[in-house]
C-alpha positions, 0 to 999 in steps of 0.5 A, spaced: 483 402 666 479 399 672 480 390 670 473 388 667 470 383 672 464 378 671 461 372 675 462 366 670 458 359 674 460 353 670 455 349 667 453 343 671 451 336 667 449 329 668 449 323 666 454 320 662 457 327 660 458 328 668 463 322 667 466 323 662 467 331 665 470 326 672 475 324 667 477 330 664 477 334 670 483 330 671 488 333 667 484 341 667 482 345 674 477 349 671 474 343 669 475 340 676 471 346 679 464 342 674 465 336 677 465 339 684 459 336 689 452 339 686 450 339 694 456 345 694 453 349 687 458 351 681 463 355 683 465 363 683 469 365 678 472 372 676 474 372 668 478 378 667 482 381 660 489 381 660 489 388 657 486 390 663 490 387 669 495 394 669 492 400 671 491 406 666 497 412 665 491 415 665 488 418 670 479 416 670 477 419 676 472 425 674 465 421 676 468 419 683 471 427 685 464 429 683 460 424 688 464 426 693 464 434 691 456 431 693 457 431 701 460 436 705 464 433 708 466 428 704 473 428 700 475 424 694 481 419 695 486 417 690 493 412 690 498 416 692 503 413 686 497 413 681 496 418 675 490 422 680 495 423 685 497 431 685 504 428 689 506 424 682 513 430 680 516 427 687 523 426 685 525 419 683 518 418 681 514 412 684 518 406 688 517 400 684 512 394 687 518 391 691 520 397 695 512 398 696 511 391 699 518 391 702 515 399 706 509 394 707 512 389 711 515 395 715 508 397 717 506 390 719 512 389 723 509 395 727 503 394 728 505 387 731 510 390 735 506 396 738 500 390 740 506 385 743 510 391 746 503 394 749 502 390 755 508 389 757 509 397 757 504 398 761 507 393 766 513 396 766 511 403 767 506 401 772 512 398 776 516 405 776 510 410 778 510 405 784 517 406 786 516 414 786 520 415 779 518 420 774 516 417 768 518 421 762 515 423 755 513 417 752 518 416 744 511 414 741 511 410 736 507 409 731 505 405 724 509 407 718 505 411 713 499 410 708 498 409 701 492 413 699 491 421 699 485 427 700 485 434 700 483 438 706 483 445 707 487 448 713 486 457 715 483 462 715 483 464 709 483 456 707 489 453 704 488 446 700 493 441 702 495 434 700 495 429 705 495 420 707 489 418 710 491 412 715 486 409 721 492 406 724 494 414 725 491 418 731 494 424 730 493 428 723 499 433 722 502 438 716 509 441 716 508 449 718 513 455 718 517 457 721 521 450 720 527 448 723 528 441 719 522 440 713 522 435 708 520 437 701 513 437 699 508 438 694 505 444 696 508 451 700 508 449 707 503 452 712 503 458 715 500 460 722 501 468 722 497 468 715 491 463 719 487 468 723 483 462 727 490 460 729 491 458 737 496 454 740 494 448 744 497 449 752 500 444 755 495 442 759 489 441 754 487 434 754 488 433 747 496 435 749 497 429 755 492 425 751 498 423 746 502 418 746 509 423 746 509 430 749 513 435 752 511 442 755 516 448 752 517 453 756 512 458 754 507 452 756 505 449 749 505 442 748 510 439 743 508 432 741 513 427 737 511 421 733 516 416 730 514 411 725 515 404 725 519 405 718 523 410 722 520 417 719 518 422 724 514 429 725 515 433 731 513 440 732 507 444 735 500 442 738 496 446 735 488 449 733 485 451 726 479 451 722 479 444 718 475 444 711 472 437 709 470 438 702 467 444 698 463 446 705 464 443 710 468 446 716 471 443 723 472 449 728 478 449 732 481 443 729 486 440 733 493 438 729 500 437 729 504 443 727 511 440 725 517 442 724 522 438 724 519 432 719 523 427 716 523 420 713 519 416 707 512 421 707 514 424 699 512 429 697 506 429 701 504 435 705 502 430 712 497 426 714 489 426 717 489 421 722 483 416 723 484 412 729 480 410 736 484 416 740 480 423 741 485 427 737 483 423 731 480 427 725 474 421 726 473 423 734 474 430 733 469 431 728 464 425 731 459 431 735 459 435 728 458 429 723 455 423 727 461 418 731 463 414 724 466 414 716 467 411 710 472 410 704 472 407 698 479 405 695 478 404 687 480 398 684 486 401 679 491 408 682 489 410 676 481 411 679 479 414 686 475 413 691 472 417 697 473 419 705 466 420 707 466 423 715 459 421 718 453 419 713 449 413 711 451 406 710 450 404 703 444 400 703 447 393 701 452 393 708 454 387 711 455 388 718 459 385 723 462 387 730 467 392 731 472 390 736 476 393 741 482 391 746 485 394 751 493 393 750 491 397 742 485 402 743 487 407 737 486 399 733 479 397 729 478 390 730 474 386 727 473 378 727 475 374 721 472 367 722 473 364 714 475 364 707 472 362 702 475 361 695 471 358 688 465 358 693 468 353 697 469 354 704 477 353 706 478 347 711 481 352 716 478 351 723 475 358 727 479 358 732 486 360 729 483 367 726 480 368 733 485 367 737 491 373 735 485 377 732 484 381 726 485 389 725 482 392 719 488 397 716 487 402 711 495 403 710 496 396 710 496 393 703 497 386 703 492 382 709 496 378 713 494 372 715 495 367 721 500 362 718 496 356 718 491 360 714 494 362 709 497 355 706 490 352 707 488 359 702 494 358 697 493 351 697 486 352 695 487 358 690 493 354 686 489 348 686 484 352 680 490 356 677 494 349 675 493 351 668 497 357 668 505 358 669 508 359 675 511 365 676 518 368 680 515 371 687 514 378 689 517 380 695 513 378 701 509 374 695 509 367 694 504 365 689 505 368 683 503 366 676 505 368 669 499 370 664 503 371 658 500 370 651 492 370 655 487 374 652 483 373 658 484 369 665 480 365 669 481 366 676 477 364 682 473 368 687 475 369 694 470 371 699 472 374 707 467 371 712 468 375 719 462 374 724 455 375 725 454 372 718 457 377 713 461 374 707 465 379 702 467 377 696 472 380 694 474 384 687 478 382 683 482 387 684 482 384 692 485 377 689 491 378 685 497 383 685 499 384 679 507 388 678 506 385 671 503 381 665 508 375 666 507 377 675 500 377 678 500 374 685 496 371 689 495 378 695 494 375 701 501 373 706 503 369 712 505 372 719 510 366 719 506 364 726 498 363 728 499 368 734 502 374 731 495 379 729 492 379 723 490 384 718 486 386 712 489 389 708 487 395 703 488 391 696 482 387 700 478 393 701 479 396 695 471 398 691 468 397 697 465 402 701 468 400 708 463 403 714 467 404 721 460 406 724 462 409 732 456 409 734 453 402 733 460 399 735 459 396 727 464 395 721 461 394 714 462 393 707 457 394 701 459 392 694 460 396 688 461 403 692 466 405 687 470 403 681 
């Protein structure tokens, strides 16, 4: 079950009653928050059951599957190790916390290396197409793999097909037969001979020397090879099919990968739609049929869903703020994070130590990176209200951790994002704190370990809120309540 969430505001009092509060306030943090200056308002608070911290063994998506089954190209979205998730009988069952932040770390380290590497790359291969020499088929390597599943149809006649939605990926990709090295999955692999809207992607297709690793077979088909950065690979065909996107909605000569040769950390998980920049991604190929843009929602429990919507409205109560783009990493969303609130408050972090690595906004990250500076400044700040509740060990990548043992309900301070342009994001409940369990809930925010290395916001962030990538206006929004 999703955490019960509310807005709690302290009262404000007067007089000699706001002395004797003063006082109090010296031995409880809740009470410090009442005391706060009046010119700056009562503080926002998240009051949650304890009972409620810990997703549900069971799966509560229904009202979620139906709103997407309402669009045509829309799909619904569940946690790829929750109840919902149809890849829940892979052998060994579901990694634990520690293995989930530690895989994290490893996206992380990828995407700081890919936009590190990307100038001096492009310096390099400039200076050795100068001198004549014949540069090969770039290794390319992209980001470790996500966190959340949709179901997609493939063929003529369709086969349903269960892959990670990722924005940091261009290239989408299933397993297919023949297969000379597959890893096992959820679901009997793609057969092309069985498709009868099949074709093969020649080598000199665009889309085959768009991408970032390409080889050309001596039947002049494009072969493409992906590495990620925690060392899984796909390799195999480039191909066309028909895509189906919810109960109606079809992509006529889709292009995607056809591995076979797979391996790595995937599960069971039959491949990947890609949503990044480049014009091999689900998100370009769909934009003359569906509008230049799309949406999710992640649910704020892995026993809930969520949604992918390719094109369609924004949500009525979307704040908005500039999508940004940059040369060195154009399959990257960015976007300028410029604040963080916490009970109301603004943290004492100046705006410049968040413009100057920038921010990506990544739907297979988990935990939102910060530039180091920050980052203490908001672990200050949220310990500063949490003082009545006992520390806990940390988790991972986690520092900040505490243990509501022998609480029946908590009290923690809200945090809100500001990005520029003025849209302000308080986060759910279920964007605040990590909870492994009771006696471990932590705060879900990391440092970079420096101020240069790019920040990221992460998908525990995002979660409930319908996040908005509209192509067309160059604009990235985030309404509230968009899902459970």
């Amino acid at each position: 079950m999703a955490p019960a969430t509310r807005r709690a505001a302290l009262p404000r009092r007067g007089g000699l009653l706001a002395a004797v509060l003063a006082l109090a306030a010296l031995a409880s943090p809740a009470r410090l928050a009442a005391a706060a200056d009046r010119s700056s308002g009562a503080p926002d608070w998240h009051v949650v059951r304890v009972s409620s911290l810990l997703p549900s063994a069971v799966c509560t998506a229904a009202g979620a599957r139906a709103a997407a089954s309402n669009s045509s190209s829309s799909l619904g979205v569940v946690h790829r190790h929750g109840p919902c998730s149809p890849l829940l009988a892979r052998a060994g069952g579901a990694p634990s916390h520690a293995e989930i932040l530690e895989r994290d770390q490893d996206r992380v380290d990828s995407i700081h290396r890919r936009a590190a590497g990307a100038a001096s790359a492009a310096a390099a291969d400039a200076a050795r197409a100068s001198k004549g020499v014949s540069l090969p088929a770039r290794r390319g390597v992209s980001l470790g793999t996500g966190n959340y599943i949709v179901s997609v149809g493939l063929g003529t006649p369709r086969r349903d097909f269960s892959v990670v939605f990722d924005t940091g990926s261009d290239l989408s990709w299933v397993q297919c037969r023949p297969c000379n090295g597959c890893y096992e999955q959820q679901d009997p692999l793609f057969d092309p001979a069985q498709s009868s809207t099949y074709a093969a992607v020649p080598c000199g297709d665009p889309q085959c020397r768009g991408l970032d690793s390409w080889t050309c077979t001596s039947g002049s088909r494009c072969r493409y090879e992906v590495v990620y950065g925690d060392q899984s690979q796909t390799d195999g065909n480039l191909v066309r099919d028909t895509l189906a996107l919810g109960p109606s909605g079809a992509l006529q000569g889709f292009v995607f990968g056809c591995g076979d040769d797979d391996s790595g950390l995937f599960g069971r998980a039959d491949g990947l739609v890609g949503l990044g920049r480049n014009r091999v991604s689900l998100a370009s190929q769909a934009a003359a049929k569906y509008g230049a843009g799309f949406s999710y929602c992640l649910p704020s429990s892995s026993s809930a869903a969520g949604y992918l919507s390719i094109g369609g409205a924004a949500p009525p109560n979307a704040q908005f703020t500039a999508m940004v783009a940059r040369g060195d990493t154009p399959s990257f969303y960015y976007l300028n994070l410029v604040g963080i609130k916490v009970a109301g408050r603004t943290v004492g972090v100046p705006e410049a130590v968040f413009r100057a690595p920038g921010t990506v906004i990544d739907s297979g990250t988990v935990i939102t990176r910060l530039p180091d500076t920050a980052y203490r400044a908001l672990r200050r700040a949220f310990a500063r209200f949490m003082r009545k509740y006992k520390r806990a060990p940390a988790l991972s990548i986690l520092d900040t951790c505490y243990d509501f043992t022998g609480y029946t309900t908590v009290q923690i301070p809200s945090v809100a994002l500001v990005f520029s342009g003025g849209a302000t994001v308080s986060l759910d409940f279920s964007g605040v704190l990590y909870v492994s369990k009771v006696s471990q809930a932590c705060l879900a925010f990391a440092s970079n370990g420096d101020d240069t290395s790019i920040g990221i916001l992460g998908n525990t962030q995002q979660k409930t809120f319908a996040v908005v990538y509209d192509v067309t206006s160059q604009k990235i929004g985030f309404g509230a309540k968009g899902c459970a």
